[in-house]
C-alpha positions as CSV (number, residue, x, y, z in Angstrom):
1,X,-6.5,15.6,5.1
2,X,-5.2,12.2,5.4
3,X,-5.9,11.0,2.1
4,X,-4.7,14.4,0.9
5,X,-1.3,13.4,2.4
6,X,-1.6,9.9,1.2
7,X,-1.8,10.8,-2.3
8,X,0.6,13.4,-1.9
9,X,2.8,10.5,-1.3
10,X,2.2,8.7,-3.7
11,X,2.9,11.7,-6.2
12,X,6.0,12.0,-4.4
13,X,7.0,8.4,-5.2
14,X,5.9,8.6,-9.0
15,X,8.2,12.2,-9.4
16,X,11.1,10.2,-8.0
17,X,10.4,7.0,-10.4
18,X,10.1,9.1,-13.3
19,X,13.2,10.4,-14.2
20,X,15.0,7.5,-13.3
21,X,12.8,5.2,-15.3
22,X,11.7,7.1,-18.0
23,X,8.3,5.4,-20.0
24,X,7.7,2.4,-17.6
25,X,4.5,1.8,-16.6
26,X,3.5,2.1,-12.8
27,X,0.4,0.6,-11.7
28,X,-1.5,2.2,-9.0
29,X,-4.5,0.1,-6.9
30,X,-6.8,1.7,-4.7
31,X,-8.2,-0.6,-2.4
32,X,-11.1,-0.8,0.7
33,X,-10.0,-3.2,2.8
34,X,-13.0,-2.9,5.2
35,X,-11.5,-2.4,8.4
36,X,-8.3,-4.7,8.3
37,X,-6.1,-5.2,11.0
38,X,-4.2,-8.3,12.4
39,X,-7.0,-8.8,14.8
40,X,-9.9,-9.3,12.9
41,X,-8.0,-10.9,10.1
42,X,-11.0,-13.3,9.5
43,X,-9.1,-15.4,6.8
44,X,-9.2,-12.6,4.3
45,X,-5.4,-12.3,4.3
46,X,-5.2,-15.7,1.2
47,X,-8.0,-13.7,0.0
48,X,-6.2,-10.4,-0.3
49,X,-2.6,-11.8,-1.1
50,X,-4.5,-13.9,-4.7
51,X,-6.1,-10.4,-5.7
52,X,-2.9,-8.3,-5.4
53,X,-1.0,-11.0,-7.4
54,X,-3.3,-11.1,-10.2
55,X,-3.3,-7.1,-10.2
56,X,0.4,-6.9,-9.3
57,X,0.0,-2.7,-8.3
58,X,3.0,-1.3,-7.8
59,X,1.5,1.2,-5.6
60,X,-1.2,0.7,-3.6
61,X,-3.2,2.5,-1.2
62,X,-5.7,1.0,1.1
63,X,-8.2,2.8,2.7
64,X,-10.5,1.8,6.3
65,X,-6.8,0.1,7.9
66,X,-7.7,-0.5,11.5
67,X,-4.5,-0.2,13.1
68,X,-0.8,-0.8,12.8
69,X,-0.7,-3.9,12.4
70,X,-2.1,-4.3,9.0
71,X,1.5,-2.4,7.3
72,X,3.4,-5.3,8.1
73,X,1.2,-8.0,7.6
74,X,0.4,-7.2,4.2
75,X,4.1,-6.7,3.4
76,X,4.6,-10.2,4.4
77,X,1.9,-12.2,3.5
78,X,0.0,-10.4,0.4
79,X,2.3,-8.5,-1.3
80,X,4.8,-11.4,-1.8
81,X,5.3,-10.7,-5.9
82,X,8.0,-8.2,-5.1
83,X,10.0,-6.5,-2.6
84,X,7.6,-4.1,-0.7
85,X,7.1,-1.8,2.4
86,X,4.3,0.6,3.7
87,X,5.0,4.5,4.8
88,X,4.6,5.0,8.1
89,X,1.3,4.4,9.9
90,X,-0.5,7.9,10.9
91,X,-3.4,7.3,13.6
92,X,-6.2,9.4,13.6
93,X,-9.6,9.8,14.6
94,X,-11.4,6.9,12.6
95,X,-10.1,4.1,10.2
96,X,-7.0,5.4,8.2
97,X,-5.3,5.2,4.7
98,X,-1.7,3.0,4.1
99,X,0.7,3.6,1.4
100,X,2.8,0.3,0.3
101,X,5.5,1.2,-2.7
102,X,7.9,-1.8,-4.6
103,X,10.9,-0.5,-3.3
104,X,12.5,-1.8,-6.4
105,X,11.0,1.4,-8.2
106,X,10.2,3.3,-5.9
107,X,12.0,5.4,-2.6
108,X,10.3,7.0,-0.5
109,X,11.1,10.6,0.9
């Protein structure tokens, strides 16, 4: 159900882009990011933030996010290349799926 709503998101965002954008291309990265939170960081953040800037998504989904903390830490430090933000964190019963949109193409409803 949660990835359902996820992606249903993420349709959301693409409807809204394309009238207003018209044939742009959107890139869209799914991504395991093997339990990820601000706690057990390990050093993967440099790891993470080199990957998205050679991919530069301009959606991306993560899947296995810990907690919380890993929305605003990766808008921060990893996705740097542009101006991003992550949909609210929804905790459920295991690890969890995070949305994070350019908000220079995107809005999210």
């Amino acid at each position: 159900m949660r990835a359902l709503t996820c992606m249903i998101c993420a349709v959301t965002l693409i409807s809204a882009f394309t009238p207003l954008q018209g044939a742009d291309t959107v890139r869209l990265c799914t991504y395991n990011v093997l339990n990820f939170s601000a706690s057990n960081e390990d050093g993967r953040t440099p790891q993470y933030a080199l990957i998205m800037d050679a991919i530069r998504p301009d959606i991306l989904v993560c899947q296995e996010v810990a907690d919380a903390s890993m929305g605003p830490l990766f808008v921060v430090d990893v996705l740097t290349y542009a101006p991003f933000a992550a949909t609210p964190f929804l905790n459920g019963r295991d690890t969890d799926l995070q949305l994070f949109y350019d908000q220079t193409k995107f809005d999210f409803i």
